[in-house]
C-alpha positions, 0 to 999 in steps of 0.5 A: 780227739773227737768232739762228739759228747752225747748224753743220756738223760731220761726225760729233758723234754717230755716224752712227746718232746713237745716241752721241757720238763721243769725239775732240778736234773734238767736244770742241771744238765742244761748248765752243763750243756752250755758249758760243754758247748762253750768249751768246743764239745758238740753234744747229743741228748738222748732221752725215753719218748712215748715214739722214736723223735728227733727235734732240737732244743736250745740248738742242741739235737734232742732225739727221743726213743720209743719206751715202755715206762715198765721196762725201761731197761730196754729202751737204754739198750736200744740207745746204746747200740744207736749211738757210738762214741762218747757218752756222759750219763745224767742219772745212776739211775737211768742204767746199770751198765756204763762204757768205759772211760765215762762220766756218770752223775748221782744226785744223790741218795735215792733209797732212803724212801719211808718204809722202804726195807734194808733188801730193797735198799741193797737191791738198789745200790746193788744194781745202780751204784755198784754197776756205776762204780765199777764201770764208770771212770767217774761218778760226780755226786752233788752231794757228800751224802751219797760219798759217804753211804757210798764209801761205807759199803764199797770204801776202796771203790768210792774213794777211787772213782767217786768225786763231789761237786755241789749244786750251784747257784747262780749269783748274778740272779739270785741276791737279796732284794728290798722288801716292801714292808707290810703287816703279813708273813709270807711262806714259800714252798718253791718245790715239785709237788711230790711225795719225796719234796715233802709236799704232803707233809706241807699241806698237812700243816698249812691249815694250822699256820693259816688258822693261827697267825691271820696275817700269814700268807703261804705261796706254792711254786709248783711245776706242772709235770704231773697233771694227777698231782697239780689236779689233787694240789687244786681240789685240797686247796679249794676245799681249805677254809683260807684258800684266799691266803694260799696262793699258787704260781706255775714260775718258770726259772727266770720268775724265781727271784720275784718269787723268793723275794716276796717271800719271808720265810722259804720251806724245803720240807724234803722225806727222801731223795734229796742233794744240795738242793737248788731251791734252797741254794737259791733261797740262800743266796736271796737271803731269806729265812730258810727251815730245811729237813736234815735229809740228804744234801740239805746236811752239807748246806745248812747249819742250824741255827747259823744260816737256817733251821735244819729240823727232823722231816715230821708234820710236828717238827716243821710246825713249830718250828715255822711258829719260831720263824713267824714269831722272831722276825728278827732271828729269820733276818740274821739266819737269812744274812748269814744264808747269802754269805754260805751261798758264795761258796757254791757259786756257778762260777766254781761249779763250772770250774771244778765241772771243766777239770773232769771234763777235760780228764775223762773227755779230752779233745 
């Protein structure tokens, strides 16, 4: 069999492929990539550019195709018919057609967005999942989020083509670390700085924190992705009244475990849109005292009160219960080791087990 594999991804480098972009689905599909590649495949992304491109990235031939943002429906079309063979598809988001004997990958529900109506909703499962589900040989989902809302509207199907592998986290970097004791609490935000991460519900409780507990410290790792959003993150925190104890940091993945490890008590305020998200996998993993919403995947990574507080997305309910964390020291620490001991079970090495039996199913060479 062929050893050809070519994957559909929207965006792994900007759209002037001149960069990567910094987000979860590329950190996903780099891993894969690596995978595939040690396992013999020789692989192809193929991604929405502002022009037609060609350029290499981590030795992998990357090849943009002009789009137009507002119909991107054609620019899918476009690669479909350029490329011939294999193909594994990086997001149900990215098309609504599949070839046959596929993978596609969900990373999760994508629906649920705050004032979002039951016809919207069905409009987009109609038109991604059930394409997906009825095209597709296999649909990996990271989360059992998507499998069950999946599974209670098309049950035969989901059962039939649907599988769950859960985001992973890689160990060897990611493991608890001394801290320097001192006299200040410090917050980690490790997020994009996006409507669906909860980073306006954050910033709206920030000031609050910071007024009440003198010694708190709240530190942002933030992408760069979208200039607008980083340009309006920047102009809130130079207007707030204790913008010395807001710090910001721009990491790139190997920086994240200095970050965390700084850190005492790590948010993941999610509204929408969320699988078993890295940021928290990582900070499990890191042992850290975690307050996670209970949106999406987070439900299948934390227990609460075991291994982190799982809490309902509302300004409110993240204010106070950050005010727990920061009052009982204590109860962060026996929430943040009973973390690292749940992150074991999410491991790369079995991510990476279970990613190469479907592989060698649907992709045999």
């Amino acid at each position: 069999m062929e050893k050809n594999l070519a994957i559909f991804i929207p965006n792994l480098l900007t759209w002037d492929g001149k960069r990567p972009i910094i987000g979860g689905l590329e950190r996903y599909m780099i891993t894969l990539g690596k995978l595939l590649t040690d396992m013999g495949y020789q692989i192809t992304f193929h991604q929405n550019g502002y022009e037609d491109f060609e350029t290499n990235y981590l030795n992998w031939p990357v090849y943009g195709y002009k789009a137009d943002p507002r119909n991107l429906r054609d620019v899918i079309e476009g690669i479909e018919k350029n490329v011939e063979g294999r193909v594994l598809y990086s997001s149900i988001l990215q098309q609504v057609y599949y070839r046959p004997n596929s993978i596609c990958i969900s990373h999760g529900v994508w629906w649920e967005r705050p004032g979002s109506s039951p016809e919207m909703a069905k409009k987009f499962y109609g038109n991604f999942v059930e394409g997906a589900l009825k095209q597709a040989k296999l649909i990996i989902s990271c989360d059992y989020n998507f499998l069950n809302v999946t599974r209670a509207i098309y049950p035969n199907l989901a059962d039939e083509k649907v599988r769950v592998i859960p985001n992973f986290v890689d160990l060897k970097e990611f493991y608890p670390r001394k801290k320097e004791k001192g006299n200040r609490t410090r917050i980690v935000f490790p997020r994009r700085i996006s409507a669906e991460r909860g980073f306006g519900v954050f910033i709206d409780v920030v000031p609050r924190l910071l007024n009440q507990y003198p010694n708190l410290e709240v530190c942002f790792a933030v992408d760069k992705n979208n200039p607008e959003n980083l340009k309006l993150f920047h102009q809130w925190r130079e207007a707030e009244v204790h913008k010395d104890r807001i710090l910001y940091h721009h990491p790139s993945y190997e920086d994240m475990p200095e970050i965390y490890a700084d850190g005492d008590i790590v948010v993941i305020p999610s509204i929408y849109s969320e699988g078993t998200s890295f940021s928290c996998l990582e900070a499990m993993a890191m042992g850290k005292a975690i307050l996670a919403t209970n949106v999406g995947g987070l439900t299948n990574l934390i227990i609460n009160g075991y291994n982190g507080l799982l809490i309902h997305p509302s300004k409110e309910s993240i204010f106070h219960a950050l005010c727990y964390l920061i009052e009982n020291p204590a109860e962060g620490a026996r929430l943040g080791q009973n973390a690292t001991s749940t992150s074991s079970a999410f491991s790369k090495e079995i991510w990476m087990k279970r990613w190469s039996q479907c592989i060698k199913q649907i992709y045999p060479i």
